[in-house]
N, C-alpha and C positions, 0 to 999 in steps of 0.2 A: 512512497511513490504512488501517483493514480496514474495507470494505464487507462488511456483512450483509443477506442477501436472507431474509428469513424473514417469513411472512404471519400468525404465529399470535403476539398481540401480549405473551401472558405469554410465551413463549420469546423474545422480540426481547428483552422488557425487563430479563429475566434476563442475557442476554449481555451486551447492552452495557452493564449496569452490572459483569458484571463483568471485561469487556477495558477499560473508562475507570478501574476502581479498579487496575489494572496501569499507569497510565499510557501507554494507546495509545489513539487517536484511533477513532473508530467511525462511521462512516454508514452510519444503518438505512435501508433501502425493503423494502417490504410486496410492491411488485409487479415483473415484469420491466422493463416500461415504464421508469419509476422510476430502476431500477438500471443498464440500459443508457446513460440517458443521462447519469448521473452518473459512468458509467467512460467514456464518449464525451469527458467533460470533463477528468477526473483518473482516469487509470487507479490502483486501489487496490495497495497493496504485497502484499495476501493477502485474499482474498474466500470469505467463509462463507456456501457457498449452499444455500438448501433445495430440493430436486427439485420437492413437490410446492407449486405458486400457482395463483394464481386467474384469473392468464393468460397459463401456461404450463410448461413443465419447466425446470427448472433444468441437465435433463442435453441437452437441446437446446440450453441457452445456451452450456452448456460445451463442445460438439462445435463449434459455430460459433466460440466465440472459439480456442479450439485449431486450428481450420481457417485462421485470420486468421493464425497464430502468434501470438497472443498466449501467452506462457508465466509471466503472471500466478501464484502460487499458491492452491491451491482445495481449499478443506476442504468435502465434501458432507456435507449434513445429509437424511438420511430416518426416515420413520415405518417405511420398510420394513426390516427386516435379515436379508434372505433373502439368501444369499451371492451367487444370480446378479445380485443388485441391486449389490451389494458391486464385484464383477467389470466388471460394465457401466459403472459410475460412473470406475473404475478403468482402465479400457481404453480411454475417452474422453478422460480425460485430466489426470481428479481425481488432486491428489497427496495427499488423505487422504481416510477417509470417518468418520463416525459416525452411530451409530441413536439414536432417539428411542428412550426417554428416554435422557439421556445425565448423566453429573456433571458441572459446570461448571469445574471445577477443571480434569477432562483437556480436556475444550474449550481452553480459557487454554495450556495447554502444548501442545496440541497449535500452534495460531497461533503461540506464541512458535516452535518449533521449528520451521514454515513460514516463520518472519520470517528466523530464523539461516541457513536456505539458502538465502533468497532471495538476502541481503547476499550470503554467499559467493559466489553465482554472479553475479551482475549487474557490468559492466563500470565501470570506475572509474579516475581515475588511477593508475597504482603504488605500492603501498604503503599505499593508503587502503579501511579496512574500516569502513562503516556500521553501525552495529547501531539495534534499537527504543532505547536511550540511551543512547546516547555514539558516540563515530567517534576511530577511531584509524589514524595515519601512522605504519608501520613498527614498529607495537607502540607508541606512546607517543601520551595519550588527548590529543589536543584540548578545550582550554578554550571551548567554545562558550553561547554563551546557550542559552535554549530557541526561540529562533525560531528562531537559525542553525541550528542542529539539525534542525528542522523542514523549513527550507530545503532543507540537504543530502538528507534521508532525502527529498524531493519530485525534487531532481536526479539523485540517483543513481538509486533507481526510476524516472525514467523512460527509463533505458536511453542515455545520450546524446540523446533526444530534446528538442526546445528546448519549453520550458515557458514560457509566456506571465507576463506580471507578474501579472494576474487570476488565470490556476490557481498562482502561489505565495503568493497574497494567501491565499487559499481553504486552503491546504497548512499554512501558519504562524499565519493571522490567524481560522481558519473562515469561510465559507460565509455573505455577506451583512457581509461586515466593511468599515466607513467609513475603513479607511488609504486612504492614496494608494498610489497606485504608485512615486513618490520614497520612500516607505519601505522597499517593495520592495531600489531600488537599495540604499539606503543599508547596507541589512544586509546585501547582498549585496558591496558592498564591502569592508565590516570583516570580511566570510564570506572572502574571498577572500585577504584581509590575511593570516589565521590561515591560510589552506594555503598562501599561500607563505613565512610563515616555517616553517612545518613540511616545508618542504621542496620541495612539489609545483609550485614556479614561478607565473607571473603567467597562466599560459593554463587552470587546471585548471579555471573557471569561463568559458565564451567567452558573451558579449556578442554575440548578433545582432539590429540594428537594426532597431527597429519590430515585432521579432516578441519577444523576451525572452532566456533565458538557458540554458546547457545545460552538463553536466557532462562535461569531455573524455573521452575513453575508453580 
């Protein structure tokens, strides 16, 4: 999922249609408020933040979640493009910046190119690389649905952390979706099925009770 933080409603509407016609998932908020608490729930795979809102800096959020470790990827978005703006952005913790106005094309590339290092570097069983569509074990691509997919790119993103059945409902199903949580399971089984014929063993997904699920590391 890429969380976009942007207040100015024809630029939100611009991007997210066009990171959703790429086929990747987008959650807009207007305010920090908003966006805080929607990464408090499902932290995003890559966040397009705008500095300036209506209540407060975007580069304050990003010195704080950098302060957390969080090492989330962060594309800054400003009206400013005075280079020490560029720099500050950059020195806090931003791994890209762009100035308004901007073309939406390098937008798109630039998140995808934030997504490819993310996969890279985030920890996962051996042999297994995540991308925004497809995941492959040892070079050979996984036959996945589209939820399982969704699934995995929510496990792996979250770093080994156990990810509740509700934040994978939310990851695969969107935000307000009427499955159960036995469907959860269910896909998580046959998810599980395809990594260990592909080699990764019966643990690459561990099962913790009462709390959900987490990808080994």
């Amino acid at each position: 999922m890429i969380l976009l933080l942007e207040d100015d409603p024809a630029i939100a509407q611009t991007v997210v249609f066009a990171l959703q016609r790429e086929g990747l998932a987008v959650e807009h908020h207007a305010w920090l408020a908003g966006a805080r608490a929607a990464w408090a729930q499902r932290p995003p795979r890559v966040a397009v933040l705008d500095i300036g809102l209506p209540d407060g800096s975007g580069l304050d959020w990003l010195k704080a979640l950098r302060q957390q470790g969080d090492a989330t990827p962060v594309l800054l978005l400003s009206a400013r493009s005075e280079e020490l703006d560029k720099v500050l952005g950059l020195e806090l913790g931003a791994d890209d910046y762009l100035a308004k106005p901007f073309g939406v094309r390098e937008l798109v590339a630039r998140v995808r190119a934030l997504l490819r290092r993310s996969a890279a570097a985030q920890p996962g069983p051996a042999g297994l690389v995540v991308g925004e569509l497809d995941a492959h074990v040892q070079g050979r691509r996984l036959d996945l649905t589209r939820r399982e997919l969704a699934l995995l790119q929510a496990l792996h993103g979250a770093q080994g952390r156990t990810l509740s059945r509700e934040q994978l409902l939310d990851a695969a199903w969107g935000p307000g979706s009427e499955s159960l949580d036995r469907t959860v399971d269910t896909h998580i089984k046959t998810l599980r099925a395809k990594l260990r014929e592909a080699g990764l063993g019966d643990d690459a997904i561990r099962t913790h009770r009462g709390l959900g699920y987490a990808l080994d590391r």
